[in-house]
DSSP file (Angstrom, degrees, kcal/mol; ACC not computed):
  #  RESIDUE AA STRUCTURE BP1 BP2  ACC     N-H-->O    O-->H-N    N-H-->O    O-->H-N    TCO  KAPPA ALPHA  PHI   PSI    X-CA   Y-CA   Z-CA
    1    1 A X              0   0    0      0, 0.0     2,-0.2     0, 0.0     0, 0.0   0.000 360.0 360.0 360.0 116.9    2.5   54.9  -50.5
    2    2 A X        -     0   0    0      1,-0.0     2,-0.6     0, 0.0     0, 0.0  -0.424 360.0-153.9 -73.6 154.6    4.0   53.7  -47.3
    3    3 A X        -     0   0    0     -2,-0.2     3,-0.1     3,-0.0    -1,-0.0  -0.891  16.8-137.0-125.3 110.3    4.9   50.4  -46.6
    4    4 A X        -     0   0    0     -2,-0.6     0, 0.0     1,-0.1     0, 0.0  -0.324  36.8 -93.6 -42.4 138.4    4.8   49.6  -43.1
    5    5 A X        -     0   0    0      1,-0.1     2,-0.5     0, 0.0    -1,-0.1  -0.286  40.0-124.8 -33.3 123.4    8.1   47.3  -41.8
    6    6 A X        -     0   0    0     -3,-0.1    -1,-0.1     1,-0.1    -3,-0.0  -0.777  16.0-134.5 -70.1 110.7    7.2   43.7  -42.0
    7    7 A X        -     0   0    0     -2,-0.5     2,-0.7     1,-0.1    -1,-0.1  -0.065  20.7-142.5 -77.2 159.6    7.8   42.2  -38.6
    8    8 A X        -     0   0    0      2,-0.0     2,-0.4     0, 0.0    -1,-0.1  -0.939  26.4-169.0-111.8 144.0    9.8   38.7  -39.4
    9    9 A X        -     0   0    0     -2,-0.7     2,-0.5     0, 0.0    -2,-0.0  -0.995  24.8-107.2-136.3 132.4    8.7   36.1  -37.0
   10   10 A X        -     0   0    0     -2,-0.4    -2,-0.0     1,-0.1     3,-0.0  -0.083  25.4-138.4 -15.5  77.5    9.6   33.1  -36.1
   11   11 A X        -     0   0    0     -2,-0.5     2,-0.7     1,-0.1    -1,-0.1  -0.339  32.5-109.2 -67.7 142.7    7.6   30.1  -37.3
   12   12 A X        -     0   0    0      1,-0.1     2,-0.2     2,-0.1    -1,-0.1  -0.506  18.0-138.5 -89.3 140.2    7.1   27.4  -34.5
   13   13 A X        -     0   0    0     -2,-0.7    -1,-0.1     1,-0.1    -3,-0.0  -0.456  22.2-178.1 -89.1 129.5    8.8   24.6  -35.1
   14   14 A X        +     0   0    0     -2,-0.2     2,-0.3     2,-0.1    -1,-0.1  -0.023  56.6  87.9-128.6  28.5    6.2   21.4  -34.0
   15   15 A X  S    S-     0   0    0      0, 0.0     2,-0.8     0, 0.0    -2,-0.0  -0.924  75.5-111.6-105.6 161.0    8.7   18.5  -34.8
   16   16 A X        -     0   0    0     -2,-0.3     2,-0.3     1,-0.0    -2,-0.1  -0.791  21.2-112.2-106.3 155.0   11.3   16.9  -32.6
   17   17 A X        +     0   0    0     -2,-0.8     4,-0.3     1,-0.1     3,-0.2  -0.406  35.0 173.0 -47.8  98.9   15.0   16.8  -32.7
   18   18 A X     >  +     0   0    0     -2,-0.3     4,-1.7     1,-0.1    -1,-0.1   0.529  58.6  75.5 -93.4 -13.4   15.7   13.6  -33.5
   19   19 A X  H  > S+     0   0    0      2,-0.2     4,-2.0     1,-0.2     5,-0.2   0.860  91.5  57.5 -80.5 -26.3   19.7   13.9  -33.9
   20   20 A X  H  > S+     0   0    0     -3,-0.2     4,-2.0     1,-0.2    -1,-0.2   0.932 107.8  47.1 -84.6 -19.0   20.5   14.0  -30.1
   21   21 A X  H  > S+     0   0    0     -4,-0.3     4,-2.3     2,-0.2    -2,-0.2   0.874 107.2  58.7 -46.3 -52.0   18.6   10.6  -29.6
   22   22 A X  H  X S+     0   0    0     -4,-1.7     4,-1.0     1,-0.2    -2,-0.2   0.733 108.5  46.0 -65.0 -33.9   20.6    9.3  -32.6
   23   23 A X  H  X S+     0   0    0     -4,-2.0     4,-2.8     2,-0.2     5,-0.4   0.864 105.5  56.7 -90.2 -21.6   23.7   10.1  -30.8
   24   24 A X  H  X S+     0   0    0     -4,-2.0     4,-2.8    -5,-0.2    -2,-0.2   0.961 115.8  40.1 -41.4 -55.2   22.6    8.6  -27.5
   25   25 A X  H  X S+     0   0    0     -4,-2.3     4,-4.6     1,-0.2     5,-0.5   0.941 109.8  52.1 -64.4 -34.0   22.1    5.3  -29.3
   26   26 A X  H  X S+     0   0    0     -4,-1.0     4,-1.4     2,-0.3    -1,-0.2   0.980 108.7  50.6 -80.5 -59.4   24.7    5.3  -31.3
   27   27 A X  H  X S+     0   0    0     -4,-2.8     4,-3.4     2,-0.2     5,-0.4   0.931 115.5  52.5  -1.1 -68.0   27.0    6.0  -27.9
   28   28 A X  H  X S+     0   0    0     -4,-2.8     4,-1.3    -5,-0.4     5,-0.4   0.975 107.8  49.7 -67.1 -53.4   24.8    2.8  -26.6
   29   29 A X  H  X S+     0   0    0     -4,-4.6     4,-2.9     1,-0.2     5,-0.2   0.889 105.7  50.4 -49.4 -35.4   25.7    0.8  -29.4
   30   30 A X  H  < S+     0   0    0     -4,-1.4     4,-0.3    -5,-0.5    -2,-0.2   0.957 114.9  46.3 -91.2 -52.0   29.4    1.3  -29.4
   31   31 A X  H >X S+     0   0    0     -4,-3.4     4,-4.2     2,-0.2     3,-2.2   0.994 115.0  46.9 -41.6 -67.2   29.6    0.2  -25.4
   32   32 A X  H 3X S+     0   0    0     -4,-1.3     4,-2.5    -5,-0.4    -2,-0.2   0.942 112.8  46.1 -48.5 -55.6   27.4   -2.7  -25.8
   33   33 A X  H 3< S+     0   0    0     -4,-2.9    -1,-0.3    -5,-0.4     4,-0.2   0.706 118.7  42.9 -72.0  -0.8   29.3   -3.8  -28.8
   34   34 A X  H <4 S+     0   0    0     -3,-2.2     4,-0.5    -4,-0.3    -2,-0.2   0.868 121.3  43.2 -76.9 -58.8   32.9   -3.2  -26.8
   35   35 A X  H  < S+     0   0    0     -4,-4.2    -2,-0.2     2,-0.1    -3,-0.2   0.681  95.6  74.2 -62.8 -28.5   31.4   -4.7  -23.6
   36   36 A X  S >X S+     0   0    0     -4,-2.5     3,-1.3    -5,-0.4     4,-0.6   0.920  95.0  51.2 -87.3 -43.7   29.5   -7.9  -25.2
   37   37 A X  G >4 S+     0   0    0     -4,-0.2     3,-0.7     1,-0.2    -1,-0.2   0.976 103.6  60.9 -69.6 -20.7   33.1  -10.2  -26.0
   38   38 A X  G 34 S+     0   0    0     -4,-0.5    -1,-0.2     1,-0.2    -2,-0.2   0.578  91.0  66.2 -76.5   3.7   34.2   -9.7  -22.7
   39   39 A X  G <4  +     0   0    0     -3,-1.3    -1,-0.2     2,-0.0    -2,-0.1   0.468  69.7 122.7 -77.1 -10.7   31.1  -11.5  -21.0
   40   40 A X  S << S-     0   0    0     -3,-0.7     2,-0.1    -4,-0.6     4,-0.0  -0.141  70.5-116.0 -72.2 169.0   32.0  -14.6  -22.4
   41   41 A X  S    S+     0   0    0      2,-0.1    -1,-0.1    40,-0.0    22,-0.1  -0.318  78.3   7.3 -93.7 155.9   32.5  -17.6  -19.6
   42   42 A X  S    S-     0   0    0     22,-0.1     2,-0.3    -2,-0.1    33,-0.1  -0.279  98.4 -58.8  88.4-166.1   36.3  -18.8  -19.5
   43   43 A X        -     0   0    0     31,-0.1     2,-0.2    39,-0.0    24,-0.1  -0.870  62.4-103.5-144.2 151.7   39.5  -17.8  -21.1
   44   44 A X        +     0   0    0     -2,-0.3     2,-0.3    22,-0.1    67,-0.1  -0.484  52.7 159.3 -83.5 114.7   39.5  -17.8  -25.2
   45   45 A X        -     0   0    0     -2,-0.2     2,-0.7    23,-0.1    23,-0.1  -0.972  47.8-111.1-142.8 179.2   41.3  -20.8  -26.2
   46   46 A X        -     0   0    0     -2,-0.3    66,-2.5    63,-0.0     2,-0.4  -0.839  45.0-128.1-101.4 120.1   40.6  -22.3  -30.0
   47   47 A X  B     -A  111   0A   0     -2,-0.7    92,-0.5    64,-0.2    64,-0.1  -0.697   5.1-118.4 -52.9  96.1   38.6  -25.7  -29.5
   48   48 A X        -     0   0    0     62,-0.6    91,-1.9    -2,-0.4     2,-0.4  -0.216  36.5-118.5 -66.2 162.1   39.4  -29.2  -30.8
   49   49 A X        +     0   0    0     89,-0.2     2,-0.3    63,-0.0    91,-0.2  -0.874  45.3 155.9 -97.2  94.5   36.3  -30.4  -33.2
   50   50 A X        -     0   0    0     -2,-0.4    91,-0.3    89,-0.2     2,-0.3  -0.961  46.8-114.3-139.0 163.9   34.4  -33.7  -32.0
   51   51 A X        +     0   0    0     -2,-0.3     2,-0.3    89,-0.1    88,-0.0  -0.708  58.0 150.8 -89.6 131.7   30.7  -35.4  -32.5
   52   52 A X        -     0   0    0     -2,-0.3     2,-0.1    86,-0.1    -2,-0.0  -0.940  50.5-107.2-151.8 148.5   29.4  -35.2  -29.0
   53   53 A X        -     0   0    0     -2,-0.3     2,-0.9     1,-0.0     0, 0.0  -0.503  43.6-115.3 -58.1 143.0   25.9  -34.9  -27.3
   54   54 A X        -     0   0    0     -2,-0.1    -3,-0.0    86,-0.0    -1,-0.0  -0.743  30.1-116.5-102.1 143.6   25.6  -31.7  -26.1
   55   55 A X        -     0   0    0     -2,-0.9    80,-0.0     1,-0.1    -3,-0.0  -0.238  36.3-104.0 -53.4 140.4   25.3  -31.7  -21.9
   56   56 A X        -     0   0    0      1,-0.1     2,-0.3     0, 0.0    -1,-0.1   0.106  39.4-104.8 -29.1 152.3   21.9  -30.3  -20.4
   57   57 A X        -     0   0    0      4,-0.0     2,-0.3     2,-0.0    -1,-0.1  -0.669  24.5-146.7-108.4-177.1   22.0  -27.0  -19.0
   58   58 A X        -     0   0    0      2,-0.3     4,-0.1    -2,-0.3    46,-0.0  -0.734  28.5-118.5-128.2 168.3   21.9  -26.1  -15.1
   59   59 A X  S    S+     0   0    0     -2,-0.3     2,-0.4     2,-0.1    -1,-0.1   0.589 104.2  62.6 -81.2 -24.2   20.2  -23.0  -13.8
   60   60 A X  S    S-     0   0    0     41,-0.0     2,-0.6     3,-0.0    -2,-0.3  -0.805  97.4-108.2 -99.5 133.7   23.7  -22.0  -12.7
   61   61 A X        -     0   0    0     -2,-0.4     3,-0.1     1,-0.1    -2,-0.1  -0.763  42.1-124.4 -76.2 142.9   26.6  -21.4  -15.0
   62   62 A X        -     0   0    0     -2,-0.6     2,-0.7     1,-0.1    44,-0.1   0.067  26.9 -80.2 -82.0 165.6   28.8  -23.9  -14.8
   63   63 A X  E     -b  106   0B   0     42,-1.7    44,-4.3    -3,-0.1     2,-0.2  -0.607  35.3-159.7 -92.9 129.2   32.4  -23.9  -14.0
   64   64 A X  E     -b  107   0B   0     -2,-0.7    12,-0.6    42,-0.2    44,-0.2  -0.652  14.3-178.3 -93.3 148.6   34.3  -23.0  -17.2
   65   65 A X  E     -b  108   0B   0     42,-0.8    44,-1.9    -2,-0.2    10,-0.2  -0.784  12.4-173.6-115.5  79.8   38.5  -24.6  -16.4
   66   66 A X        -     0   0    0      8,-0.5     8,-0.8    42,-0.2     2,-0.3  -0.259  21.6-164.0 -87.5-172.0   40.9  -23.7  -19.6
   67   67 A X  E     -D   73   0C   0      6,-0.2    44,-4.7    42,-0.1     2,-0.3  -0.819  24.1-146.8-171.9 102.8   44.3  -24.8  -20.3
   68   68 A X  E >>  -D   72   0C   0      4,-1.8     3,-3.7    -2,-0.3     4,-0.7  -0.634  31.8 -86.2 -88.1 150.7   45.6  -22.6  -22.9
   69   69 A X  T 34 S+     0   0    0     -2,-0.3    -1,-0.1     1,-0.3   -24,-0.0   0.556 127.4  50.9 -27.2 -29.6   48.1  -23.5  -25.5
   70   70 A X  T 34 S-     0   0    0     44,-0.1    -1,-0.3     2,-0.1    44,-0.1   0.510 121.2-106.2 -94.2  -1.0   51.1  -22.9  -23.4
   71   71 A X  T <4  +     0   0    0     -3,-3.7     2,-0.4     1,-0.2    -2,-0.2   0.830  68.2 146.3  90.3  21.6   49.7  -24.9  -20.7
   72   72 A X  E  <  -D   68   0C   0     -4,-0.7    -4,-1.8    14,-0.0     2,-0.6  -0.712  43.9-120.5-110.2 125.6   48.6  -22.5  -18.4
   73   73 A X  E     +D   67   0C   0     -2,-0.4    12,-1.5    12,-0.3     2,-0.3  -0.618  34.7 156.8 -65.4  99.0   45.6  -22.8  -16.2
   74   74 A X        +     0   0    0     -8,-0.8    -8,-0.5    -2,-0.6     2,-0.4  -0.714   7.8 177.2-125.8 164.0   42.1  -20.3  -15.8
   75   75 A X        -     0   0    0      6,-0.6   -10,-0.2    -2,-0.3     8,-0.2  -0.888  37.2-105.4-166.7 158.6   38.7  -20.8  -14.6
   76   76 A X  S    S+     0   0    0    -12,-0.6     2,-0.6    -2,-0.4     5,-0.2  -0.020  80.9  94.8 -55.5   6.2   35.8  -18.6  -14.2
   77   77 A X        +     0   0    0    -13,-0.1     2,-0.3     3,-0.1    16,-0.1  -0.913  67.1  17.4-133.6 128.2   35.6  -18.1  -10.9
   78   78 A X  S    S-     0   0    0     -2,-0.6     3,-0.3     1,-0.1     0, 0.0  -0.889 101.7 -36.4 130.9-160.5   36.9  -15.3   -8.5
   79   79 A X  S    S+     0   0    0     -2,-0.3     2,-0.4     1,-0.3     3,-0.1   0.686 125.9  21.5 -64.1 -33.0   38.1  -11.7   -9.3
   80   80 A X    >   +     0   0    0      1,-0.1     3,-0.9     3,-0.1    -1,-0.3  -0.712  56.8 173.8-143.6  91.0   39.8  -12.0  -12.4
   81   81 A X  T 3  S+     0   0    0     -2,-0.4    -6,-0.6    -3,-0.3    -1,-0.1   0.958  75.7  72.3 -55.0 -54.8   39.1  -14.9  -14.7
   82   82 A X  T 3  S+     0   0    0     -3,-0.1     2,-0.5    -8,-0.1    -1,-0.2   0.447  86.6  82.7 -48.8 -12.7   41.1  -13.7  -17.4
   83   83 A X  S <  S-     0   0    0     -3,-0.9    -8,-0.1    -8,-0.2    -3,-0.1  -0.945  84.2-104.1-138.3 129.0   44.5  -14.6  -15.5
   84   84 A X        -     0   0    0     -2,-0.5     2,-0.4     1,-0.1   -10,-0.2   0.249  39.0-153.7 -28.3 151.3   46.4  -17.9  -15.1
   85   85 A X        -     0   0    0    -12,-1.5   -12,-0.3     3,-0.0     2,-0.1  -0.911  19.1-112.8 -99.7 158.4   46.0  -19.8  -11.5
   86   86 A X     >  -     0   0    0     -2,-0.4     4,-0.9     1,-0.1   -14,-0.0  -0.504  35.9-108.1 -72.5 157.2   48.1  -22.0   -9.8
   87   87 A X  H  > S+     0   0    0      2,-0.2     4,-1.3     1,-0.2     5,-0.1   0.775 122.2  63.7 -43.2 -57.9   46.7  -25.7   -9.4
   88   88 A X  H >4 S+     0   0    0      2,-0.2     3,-0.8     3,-0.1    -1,-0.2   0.929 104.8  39.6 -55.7 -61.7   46.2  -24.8   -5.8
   89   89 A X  H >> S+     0   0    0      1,-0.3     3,-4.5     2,-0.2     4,-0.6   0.797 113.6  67.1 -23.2 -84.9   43.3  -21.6   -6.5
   90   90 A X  H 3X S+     0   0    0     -4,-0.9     4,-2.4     1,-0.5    -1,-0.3   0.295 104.6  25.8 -53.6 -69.9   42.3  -23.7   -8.6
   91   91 A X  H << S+     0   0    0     -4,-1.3    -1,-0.5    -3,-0.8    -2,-0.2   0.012 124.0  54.5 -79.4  14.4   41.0  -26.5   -6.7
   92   92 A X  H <> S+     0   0    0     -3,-4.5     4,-2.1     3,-0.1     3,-0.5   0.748 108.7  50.6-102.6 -62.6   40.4  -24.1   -3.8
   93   93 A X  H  X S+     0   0    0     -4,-0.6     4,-1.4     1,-0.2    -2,-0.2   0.947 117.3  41.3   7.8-107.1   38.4  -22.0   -6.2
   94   94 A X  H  X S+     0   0    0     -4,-2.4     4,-0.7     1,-0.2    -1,-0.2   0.497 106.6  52.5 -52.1 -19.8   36.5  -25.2   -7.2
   95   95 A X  H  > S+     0   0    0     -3,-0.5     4,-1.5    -4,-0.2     5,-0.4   0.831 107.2  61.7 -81.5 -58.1   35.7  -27.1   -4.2
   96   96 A X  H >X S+     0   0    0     -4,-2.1     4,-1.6     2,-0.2     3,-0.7   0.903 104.9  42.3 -11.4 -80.9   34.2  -23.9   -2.9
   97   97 A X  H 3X S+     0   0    0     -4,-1.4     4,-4.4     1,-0.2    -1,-0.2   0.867 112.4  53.6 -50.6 -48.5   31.7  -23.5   -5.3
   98   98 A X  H 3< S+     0   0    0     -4,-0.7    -1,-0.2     1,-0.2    -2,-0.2   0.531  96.7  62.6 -89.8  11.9   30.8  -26.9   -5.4
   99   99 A X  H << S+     0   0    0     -4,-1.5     3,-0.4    -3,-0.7    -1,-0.2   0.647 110.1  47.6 -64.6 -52.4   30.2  -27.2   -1.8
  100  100 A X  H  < S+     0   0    0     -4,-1.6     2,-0.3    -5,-0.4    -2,-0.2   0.938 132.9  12.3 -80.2 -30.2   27.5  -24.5   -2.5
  101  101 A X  S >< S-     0   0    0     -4,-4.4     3,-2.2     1,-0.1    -1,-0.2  -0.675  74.3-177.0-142.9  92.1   25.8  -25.9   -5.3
  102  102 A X  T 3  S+     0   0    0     -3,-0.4    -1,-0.1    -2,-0.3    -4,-0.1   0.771  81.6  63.8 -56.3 -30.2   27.3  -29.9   -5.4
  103  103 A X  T 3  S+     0   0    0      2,-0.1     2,-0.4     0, 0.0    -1,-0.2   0.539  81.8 129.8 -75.1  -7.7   25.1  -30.7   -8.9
  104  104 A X    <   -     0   0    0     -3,-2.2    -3,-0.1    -7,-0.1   -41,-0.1  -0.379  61.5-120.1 -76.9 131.3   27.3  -27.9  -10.9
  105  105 A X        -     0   0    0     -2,-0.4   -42,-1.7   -45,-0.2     2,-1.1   0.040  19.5-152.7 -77.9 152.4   28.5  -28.7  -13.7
  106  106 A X  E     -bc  63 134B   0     27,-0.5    29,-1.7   -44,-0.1     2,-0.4  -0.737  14.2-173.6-110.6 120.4   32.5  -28.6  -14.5
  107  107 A X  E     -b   64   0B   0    -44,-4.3   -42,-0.8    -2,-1.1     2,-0.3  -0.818   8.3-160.3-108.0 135.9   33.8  -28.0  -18.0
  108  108 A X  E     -b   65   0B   0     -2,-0.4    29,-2.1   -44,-0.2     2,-0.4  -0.911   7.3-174.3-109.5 156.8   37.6  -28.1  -19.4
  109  109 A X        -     0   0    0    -44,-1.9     2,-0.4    -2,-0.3   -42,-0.1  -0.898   4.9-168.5-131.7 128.0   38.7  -26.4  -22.7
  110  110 A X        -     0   0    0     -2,-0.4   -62,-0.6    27,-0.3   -42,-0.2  -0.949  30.1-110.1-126.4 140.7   41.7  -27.0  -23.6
  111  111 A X  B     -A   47   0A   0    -44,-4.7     3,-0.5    -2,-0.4   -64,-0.2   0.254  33.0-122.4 -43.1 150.9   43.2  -25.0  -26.4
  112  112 A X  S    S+     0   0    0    -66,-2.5    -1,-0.1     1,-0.2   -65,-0.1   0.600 118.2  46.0 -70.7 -13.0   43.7  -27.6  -29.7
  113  113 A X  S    S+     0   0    0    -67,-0.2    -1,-0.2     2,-0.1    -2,-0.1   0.153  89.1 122.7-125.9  20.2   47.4  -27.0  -29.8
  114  114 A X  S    S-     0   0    0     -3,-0.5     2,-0.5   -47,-0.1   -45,-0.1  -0.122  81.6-104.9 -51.9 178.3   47.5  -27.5  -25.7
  115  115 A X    >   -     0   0    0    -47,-0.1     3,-1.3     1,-0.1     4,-0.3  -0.926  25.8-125.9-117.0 148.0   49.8  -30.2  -25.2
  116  116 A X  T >> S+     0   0    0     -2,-0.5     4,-2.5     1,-0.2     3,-2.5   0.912 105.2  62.1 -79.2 -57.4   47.4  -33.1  -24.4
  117  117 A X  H 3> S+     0   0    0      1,-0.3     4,-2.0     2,-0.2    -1,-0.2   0.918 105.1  61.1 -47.8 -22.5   49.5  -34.2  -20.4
  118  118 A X  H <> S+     0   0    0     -3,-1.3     4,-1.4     1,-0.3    -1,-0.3   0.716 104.1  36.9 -97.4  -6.7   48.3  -30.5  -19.5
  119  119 A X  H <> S+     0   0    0     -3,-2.5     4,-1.4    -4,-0.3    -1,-0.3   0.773 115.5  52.8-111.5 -12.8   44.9  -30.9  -19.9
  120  120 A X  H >X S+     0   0    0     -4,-2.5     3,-2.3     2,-0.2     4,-0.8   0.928 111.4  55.8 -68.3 -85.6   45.1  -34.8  -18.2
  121  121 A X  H 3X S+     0   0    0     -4,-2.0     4,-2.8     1,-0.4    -2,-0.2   0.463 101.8  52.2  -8.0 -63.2   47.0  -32.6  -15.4
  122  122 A X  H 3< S+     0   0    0     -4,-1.4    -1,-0.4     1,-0.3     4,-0.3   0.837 112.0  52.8 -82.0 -41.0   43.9  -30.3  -15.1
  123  123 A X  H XX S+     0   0    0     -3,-2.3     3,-2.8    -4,-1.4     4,-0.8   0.917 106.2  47.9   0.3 -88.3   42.1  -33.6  -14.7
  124  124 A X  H >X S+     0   0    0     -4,-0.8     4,-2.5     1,-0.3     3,-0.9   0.942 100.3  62.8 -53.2 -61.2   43.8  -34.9  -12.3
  125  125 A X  H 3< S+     0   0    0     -4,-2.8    -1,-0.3     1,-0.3    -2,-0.2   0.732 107.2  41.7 -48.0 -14.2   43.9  -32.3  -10.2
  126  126 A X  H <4>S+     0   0    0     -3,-2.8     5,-1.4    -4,-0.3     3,-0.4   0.521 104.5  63.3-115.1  22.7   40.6  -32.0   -9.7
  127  127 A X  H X<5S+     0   0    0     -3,-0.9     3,-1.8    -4,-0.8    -2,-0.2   0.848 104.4  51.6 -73.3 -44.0   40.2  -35.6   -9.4
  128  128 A X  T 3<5S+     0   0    0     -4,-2.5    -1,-0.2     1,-0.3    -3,-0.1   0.174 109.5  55.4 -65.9  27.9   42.7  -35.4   -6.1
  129  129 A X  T 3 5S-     0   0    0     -3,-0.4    -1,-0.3    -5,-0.2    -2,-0.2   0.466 124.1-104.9-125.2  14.2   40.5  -32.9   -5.1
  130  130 A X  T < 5S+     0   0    0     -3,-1.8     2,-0.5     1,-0.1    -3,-0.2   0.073  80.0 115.3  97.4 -13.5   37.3  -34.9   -5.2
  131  131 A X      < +     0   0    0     -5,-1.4    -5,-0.2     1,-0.2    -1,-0.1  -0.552  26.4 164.0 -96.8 122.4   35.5  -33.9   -7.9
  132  132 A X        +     0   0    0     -2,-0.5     2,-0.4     1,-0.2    -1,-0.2   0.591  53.1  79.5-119.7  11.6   35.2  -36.9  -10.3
  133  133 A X        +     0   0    0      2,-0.0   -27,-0.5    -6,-0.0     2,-0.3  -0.942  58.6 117.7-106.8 107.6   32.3  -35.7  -12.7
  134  134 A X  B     -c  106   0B   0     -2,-0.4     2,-0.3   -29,-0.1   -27,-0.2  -0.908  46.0-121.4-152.2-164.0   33.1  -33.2  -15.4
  135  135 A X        -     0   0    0    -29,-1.7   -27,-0.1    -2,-0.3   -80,-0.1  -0.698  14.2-128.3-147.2 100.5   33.2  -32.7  -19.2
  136  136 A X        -     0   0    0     -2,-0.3     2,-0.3   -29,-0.1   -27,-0.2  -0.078  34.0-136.4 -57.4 121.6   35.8  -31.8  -22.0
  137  137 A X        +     0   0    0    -29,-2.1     2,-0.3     2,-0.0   -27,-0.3  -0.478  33.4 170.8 -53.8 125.3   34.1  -28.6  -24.2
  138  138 A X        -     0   0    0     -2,-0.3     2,-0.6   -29,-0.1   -89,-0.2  -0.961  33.1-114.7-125.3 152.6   34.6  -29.3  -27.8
  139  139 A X        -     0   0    0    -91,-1.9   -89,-0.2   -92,-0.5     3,-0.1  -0.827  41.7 -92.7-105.6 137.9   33.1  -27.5  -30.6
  140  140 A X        -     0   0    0     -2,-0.6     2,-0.8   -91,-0.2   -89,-0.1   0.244  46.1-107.5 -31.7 142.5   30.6  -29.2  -32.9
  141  141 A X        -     0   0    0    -91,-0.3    -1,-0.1   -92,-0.1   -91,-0.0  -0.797  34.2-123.2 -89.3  98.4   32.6  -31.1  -36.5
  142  142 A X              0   0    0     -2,-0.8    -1,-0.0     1,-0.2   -93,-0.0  -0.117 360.0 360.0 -51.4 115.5   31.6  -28.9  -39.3
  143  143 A X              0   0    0      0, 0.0    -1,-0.2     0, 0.0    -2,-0.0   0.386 360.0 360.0 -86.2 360.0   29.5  -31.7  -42.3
C-alpha cells in the first residue's frame, strides 16, 4: 500500500500582529513622557508656601518672570526661556507683549532661597518700565 506524499500547507493565519503597534506606542509613550516637563511655563525654581486666592485665568498665558536662587533673571518669552536675561530683554521682552495684549497677566517666582532684594529688583524693574499690575506665584501651604 502506497501512501501518497502529504502536501504540508500553510494554514492562514486570520489574526493581526499586534506586537508592531505595541512598539509604536510604546516609542509614543517614551517621547511624550521625555517631552511633557519641558512644556512647563518659566524656569524651575522651588516656591515659597503662602495662603493666597488663586488669580483668574486669561485666555492667554501669562507672562511667567523667575529669579532663581542665585539671583538670576528668566521669563517665558522669546527664543529660549530656559536662559538668564539681562534687566534690559527683560523689560524689552515685556512691554512688547503687553502692548499686544495690555490685560495680560505678569507673574514672578522667585526661588525660596532667592535672596528677597532680587526679587524686589525684578519688581522694580518693571515698575520703571510701566507695568505696575502683577503677582508673586506661590505654591499652596500644605494643612
Amino acid at each position: 500500500m502506497s501512501h501518497a506524499p502529504k502536501r504540508f500547507q500553510k494554514k492562514r493565519m486570520s489574526e493581526i500582529n499586534v506586537v508592531p503597534y505595541i512598539d509604536v506606542m510604546l516609542v509614543l509613550l517614551v517621547i511624550f513622557m521625555v517631552t511633557t516637563p519641558l512644556l512647563t511655563e518659566g524656569f524651575r525654581v522651588q516656591l515659597p508656601e503662602a495662603k493666597a486666592k488663586p488669580i483668574s485665568k486669561s485666555e492667554q498665558k501669562p507672562i511667567v518672570i523667575s529669579v532663581d536662587d542665585r539671583g538670576r533673571l528668566y521669563v517665558n518669552l522669546g527664543d529660549s526661556p530656559q536662559k538668564p536675561v539681562k534687566a534690559k530683554t527683560l523689560v524689552t521682552r515685556v512691554v512688547a507683549r503687553r502692548k499686544q495684549y495690555p490685560d495680560l497677566p505678569i507673574l514672578i517666582q522667585g526661588d525660596v532661597n532667592a535672596d528677597y532684594g532680587k526679587v524686589i529688583n525684578a519688581m522694580a524693574i518693571l515698575n520703571r518700565a510701566g507695568v505696575d499690575n502683577f503677582s508673586l506665584v506661590t505654591k499652596p501651604t500644605r494643612n
